[in-house]
C-alpha positions in Angstrom: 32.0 2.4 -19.7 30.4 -1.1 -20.7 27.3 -0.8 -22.5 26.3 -4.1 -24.3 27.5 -6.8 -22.6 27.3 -10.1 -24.0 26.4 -13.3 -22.0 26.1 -17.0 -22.9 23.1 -19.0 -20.7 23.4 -22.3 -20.6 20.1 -24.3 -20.8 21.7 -26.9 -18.6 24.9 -26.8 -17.0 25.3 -30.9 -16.8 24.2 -31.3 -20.7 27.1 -32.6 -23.4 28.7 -29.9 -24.7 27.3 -30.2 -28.2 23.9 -29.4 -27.0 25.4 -27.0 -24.7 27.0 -24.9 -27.9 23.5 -25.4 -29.5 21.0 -24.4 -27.3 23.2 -20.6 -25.9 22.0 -18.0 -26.3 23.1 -14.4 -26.0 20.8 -11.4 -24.7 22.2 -8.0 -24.6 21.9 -6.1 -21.1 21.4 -2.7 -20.2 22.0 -2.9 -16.1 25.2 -4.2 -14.7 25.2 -7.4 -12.5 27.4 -8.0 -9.3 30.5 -9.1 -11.8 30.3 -6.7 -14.2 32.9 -4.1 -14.4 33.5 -0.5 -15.7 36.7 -0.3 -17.4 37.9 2.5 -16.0 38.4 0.6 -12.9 40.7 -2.0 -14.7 45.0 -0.5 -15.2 47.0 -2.7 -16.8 50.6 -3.0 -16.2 53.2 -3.4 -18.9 53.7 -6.9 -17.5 52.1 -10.2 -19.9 51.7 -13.0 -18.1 50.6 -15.1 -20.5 49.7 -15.2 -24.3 46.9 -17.6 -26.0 45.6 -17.6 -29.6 43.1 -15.1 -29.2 44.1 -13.4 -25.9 46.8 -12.1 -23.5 47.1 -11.8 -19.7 48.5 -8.6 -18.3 49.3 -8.2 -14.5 47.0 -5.3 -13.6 44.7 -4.0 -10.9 41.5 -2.6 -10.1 39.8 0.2 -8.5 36.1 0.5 -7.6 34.4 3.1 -5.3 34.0 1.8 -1.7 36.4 -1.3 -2.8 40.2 -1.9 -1.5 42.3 -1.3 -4.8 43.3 -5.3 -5.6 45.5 -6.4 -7.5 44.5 -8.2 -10.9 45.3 -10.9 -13.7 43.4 -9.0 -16.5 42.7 -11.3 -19.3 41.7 -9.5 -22.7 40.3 -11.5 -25.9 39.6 -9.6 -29.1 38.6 -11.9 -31.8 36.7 -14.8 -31.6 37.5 -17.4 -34.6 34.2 -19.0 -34.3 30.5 -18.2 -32.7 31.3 -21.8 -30.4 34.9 -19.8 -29.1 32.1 -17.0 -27.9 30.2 -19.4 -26.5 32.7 -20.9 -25.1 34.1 -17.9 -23.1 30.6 -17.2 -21.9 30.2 -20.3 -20.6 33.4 -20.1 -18.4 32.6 -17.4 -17.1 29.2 -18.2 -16.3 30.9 -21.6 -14.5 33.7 -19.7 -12.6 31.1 -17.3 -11.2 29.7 -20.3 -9.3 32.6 -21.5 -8.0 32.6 -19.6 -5.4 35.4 -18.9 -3.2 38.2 -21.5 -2.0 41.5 -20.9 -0.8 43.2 -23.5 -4.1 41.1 -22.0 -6.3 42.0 -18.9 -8.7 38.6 -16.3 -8.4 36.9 -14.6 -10.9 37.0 -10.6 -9.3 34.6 -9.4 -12.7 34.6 -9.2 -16.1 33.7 -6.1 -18.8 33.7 -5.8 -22.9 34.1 -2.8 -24.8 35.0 -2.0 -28.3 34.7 -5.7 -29.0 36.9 -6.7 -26.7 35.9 -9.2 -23.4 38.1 -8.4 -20.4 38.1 -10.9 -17.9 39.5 -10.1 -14.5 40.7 -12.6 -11.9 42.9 -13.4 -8.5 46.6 -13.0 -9.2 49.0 -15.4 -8.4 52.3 -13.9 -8.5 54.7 -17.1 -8.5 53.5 -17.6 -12.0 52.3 -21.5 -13.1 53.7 -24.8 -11.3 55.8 -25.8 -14.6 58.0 -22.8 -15.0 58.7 -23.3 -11.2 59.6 -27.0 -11.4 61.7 -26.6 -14.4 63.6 -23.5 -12.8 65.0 -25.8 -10.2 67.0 -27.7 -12.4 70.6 -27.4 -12.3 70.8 -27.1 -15.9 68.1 -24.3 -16.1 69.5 -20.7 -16.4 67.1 -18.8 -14.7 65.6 -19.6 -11.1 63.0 -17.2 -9.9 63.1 -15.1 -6.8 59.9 -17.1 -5.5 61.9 -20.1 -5.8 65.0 -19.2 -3.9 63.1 -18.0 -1.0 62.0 -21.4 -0.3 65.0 -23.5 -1.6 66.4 -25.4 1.7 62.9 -26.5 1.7 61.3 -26.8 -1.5 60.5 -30.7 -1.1 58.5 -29.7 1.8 56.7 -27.2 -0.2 56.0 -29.3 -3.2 54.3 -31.7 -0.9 52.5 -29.2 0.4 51.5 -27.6 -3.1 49.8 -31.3 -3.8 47.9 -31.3 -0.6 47.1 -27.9 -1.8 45.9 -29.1 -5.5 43.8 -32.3 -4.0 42.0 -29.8 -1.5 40.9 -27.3 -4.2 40.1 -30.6 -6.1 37.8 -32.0 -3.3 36.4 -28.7 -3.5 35.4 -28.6 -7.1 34.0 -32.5 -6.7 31.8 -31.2 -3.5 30.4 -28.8 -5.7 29.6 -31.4 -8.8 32.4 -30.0 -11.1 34.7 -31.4 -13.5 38.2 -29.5 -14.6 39.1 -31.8 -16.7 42.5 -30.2 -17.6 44.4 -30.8 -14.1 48.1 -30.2 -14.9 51.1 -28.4 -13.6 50.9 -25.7 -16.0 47.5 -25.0 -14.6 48.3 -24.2 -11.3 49.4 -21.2 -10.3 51.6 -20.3 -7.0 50.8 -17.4 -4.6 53.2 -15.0 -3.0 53.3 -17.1 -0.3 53.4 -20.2 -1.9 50.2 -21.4 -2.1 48.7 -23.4 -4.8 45.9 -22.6 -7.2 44.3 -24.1 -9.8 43.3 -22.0 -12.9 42.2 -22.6 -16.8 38.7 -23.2 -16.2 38.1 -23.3 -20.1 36.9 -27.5 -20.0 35.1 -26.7 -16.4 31.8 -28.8 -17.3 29.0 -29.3 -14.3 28.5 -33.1 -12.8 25.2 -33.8 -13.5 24.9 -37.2 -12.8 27.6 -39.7 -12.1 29.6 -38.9 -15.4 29.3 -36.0 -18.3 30.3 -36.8 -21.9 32.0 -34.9 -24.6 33.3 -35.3 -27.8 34.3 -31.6 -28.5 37.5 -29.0 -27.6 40.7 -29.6 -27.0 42.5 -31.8 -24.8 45.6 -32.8 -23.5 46.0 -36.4 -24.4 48.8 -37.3 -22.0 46.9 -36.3 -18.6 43.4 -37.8 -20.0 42.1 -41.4 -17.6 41.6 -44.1 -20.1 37.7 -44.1 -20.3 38.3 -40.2 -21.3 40.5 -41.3 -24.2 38.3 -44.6 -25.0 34.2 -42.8 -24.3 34.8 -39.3 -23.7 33.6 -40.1 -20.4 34.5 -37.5 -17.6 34.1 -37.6 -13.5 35.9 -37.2 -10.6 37.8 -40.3 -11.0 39.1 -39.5 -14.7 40.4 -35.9 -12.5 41.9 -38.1 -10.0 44.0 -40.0 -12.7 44.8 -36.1 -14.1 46.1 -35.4 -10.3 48.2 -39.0 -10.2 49.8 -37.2 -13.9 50.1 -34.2 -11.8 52.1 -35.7 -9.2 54.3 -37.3 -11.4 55.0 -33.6 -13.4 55.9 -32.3 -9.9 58.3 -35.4 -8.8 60.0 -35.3 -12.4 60.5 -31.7 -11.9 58.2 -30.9 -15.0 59.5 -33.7 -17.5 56.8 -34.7 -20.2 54.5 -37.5 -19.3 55.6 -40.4 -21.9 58.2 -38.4 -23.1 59.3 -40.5 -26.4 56.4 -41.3 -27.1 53.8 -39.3 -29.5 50.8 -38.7 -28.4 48.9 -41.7 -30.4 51.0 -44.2 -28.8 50.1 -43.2 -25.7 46.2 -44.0 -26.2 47.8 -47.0 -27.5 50.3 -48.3 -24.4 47.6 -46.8 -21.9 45.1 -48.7 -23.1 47.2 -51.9 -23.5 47.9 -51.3 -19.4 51.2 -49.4 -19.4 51.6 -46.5 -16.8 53.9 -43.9 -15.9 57.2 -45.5 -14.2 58.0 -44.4 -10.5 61.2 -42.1 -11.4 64.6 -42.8 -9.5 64.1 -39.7 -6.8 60.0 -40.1 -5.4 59.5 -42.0 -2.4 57.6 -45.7 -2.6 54.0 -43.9 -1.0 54.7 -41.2 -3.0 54.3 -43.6 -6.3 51.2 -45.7 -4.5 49.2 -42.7 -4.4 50.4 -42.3 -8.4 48.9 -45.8 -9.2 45.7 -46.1 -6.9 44.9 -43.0 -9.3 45.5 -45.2 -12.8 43.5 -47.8 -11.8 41.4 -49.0 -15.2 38.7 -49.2 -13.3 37.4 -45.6 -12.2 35.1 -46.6 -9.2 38.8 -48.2 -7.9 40.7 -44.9 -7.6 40.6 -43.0 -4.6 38.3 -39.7 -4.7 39.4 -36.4 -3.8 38.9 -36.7 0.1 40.9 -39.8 0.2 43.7 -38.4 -1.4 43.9 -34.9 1.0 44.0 -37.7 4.2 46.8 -39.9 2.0 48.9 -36.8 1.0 48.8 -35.3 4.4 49.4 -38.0 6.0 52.6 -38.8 4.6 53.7 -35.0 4.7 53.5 -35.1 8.4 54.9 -38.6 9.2 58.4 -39.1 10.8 60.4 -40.0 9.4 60.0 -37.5 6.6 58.5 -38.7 3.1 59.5 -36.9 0.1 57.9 -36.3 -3.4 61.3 -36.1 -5.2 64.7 -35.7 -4.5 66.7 -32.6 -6.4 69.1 -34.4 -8.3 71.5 -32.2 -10.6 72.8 -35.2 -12.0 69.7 -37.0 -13.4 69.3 -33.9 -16.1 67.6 -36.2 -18.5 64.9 -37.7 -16.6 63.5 -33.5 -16.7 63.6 -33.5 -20.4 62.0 -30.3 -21.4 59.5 -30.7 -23.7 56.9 -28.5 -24.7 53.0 -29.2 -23.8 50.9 -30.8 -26.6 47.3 -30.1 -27.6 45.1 -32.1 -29.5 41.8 -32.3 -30.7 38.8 -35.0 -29.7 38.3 -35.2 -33.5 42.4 -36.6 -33.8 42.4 -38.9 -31.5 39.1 -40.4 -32.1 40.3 -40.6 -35.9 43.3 -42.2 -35.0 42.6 -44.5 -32.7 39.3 -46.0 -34.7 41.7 -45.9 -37.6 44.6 -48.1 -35.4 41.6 -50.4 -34.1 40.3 -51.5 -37.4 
């Protein structure tokens, strides 16, 4: 059963990070709030769904008293490297328990330590993340998953629908004044029944005012709007030119954003104006909606709402639009490439070291 319980409060939720990390603090708690769980009610399957530095996620379920048995993505960390990687936990949790509920959204069911350990339980999604899916219908891949094949003579349709899916969850989190900060297509999971939901709410920072800065954590430097990279400025509108990045990852079939290029030239050729190039299989809208979203200038990009009304639109207009077209043949425009991380504290050092 959990005893002590360890929670992160935030003074703020729309303060920089680096106060944020400052100014936690952890009580211990002797009653259980609405999220906390006994760990007898979590089972854990033999099935990993995912593995991070300090944690794995096993497929799972749980079992409270008077509760439907549900199933469960059970996520377990063990050691935390730092007292920030505690705080930073805490404070995710803390942010996905006012989320709420939305259909695009992965939700928190509870969380529980014990012995050390902080198990975090949430919604499963059992397509598995966007990325393996788009990369499993290439020809070349060897293994095509079951969810996939069910929805084959169709798929374009569906991955149309998967971005109106992704913008609405987006327009959610902007309704409710939050940033994700790290939109891509390994961060959206796919339901049973196909239905798109974002997850990795680890960067999830509150909108206080018009922007929120931060110089800490790791990013992804290849999804990141210019002012981002440049200021370490974040808002809607530097998610919105993560979602046109998005877009392209789902009409490339999961290819690398800039692939031949490392990650400090691309600060470099985004700031001097370059932009991802429409690839041979997406549709003209399709690539419109890509650039209104890497416009330099953020209060130029659409905003969430827009982009539901765009997307939809052109999934239901006849003739048909199309994201991409399956092509076999164009093997190397899906180049497989693993996802890079970086540091704020790299690419700051680079790119003051390439402007001097």
């Amino acid at each position: 059963m959990c005893v002590n319980r360890i929670r992160g409060l935030l003074k703020k939720e729309d303060e920089h990070y680096d106060n944020a990390v400052k100014d936690v603090s952890f009580r211990m708690y002797d009653a259980l709030d609405e999220w906390e769980m006994d760990l007898r009610d979590i089972y854990l399957s033999n099935d990993i769904l995912g593995t991070g530095r300090f944690s794995k996620v096993w497929s799972g379920f749980v079992s409270q008293k008077g509760k439907e048995r549900q199933q469960a993505a059970i996520k377990i960390i063990k050691e935390f490297s730092t007292r920030a990687s505690l705080c930073n936990i805490n404070r995710e949790i803390e942010m996905m328990k006012k989320l709420g509920t939305h259909p695009n959204i992965i939700t928190l069911i509870g969380h529980c330590s014990h012995n050390d350990a902080l198990y975090v339980v949430m919604e499963l999604a059992k397509g598995g993340d966007l990325l393996k899916i788009l990369r499993s219908l290439r020809n070349e891949s060897p293994y095509v998953s079951p969810l996939v094949s069910m929805y084959t003579a169709s798929i374009e349709d569906k991955m149309l629908q998967v971005a109106v899916d992704v913008a609405q969850g987006m327009q959610y989190l902007a309704s409710i004044k939050v940033i994700l900060v790290n939109l891509t297509a390994k961060n959206v999971l796919i339901s049973d029944n196909f239905v798109a939901k974002i997850s990795d709410f680890g960067h999830l920072r509150a909108q206080g005012n018009r922007r929120s800065r931060s110089r800490k954590g790791t990013v992804l430097v290849r999804w990141m709007a210019l002012e981002s990279l440049l200021n370490h400025i974040y808002s809607e509108q530097s998610d919105v030119w993560s979602f046109g990045v998005f877009l392209w990852e789902i009409a490339t079939l999961g290819a690398l954003p800039y692939n031949g290029y490392q990650w400090q030239q691309v600060l470099e050729i985004v700031n001097g104006g370059f932009r991802l190039q429409q690839p041979t299989h997406c549709s003209d809208n399709i690539y419109q909606i890509m650039i209104k979203c890497w416009e330099e200038n953020p209060e130029q990009r659409p905003v969430f709402e827009e982009l539901v009304q765009l997307l939809t639109n052109v999934k239901n207009a006849e003739p048909k639009s199309y994201i991409m077209k399956l092509d076999p043949t164009d093997y190397d425009s899906y180049a497989d490439v693993e996802t890079e991380y970086h540091t704020y504290e790299e690419v700051e050092a680079d790119f003051m070291s390439d402007s001097d």
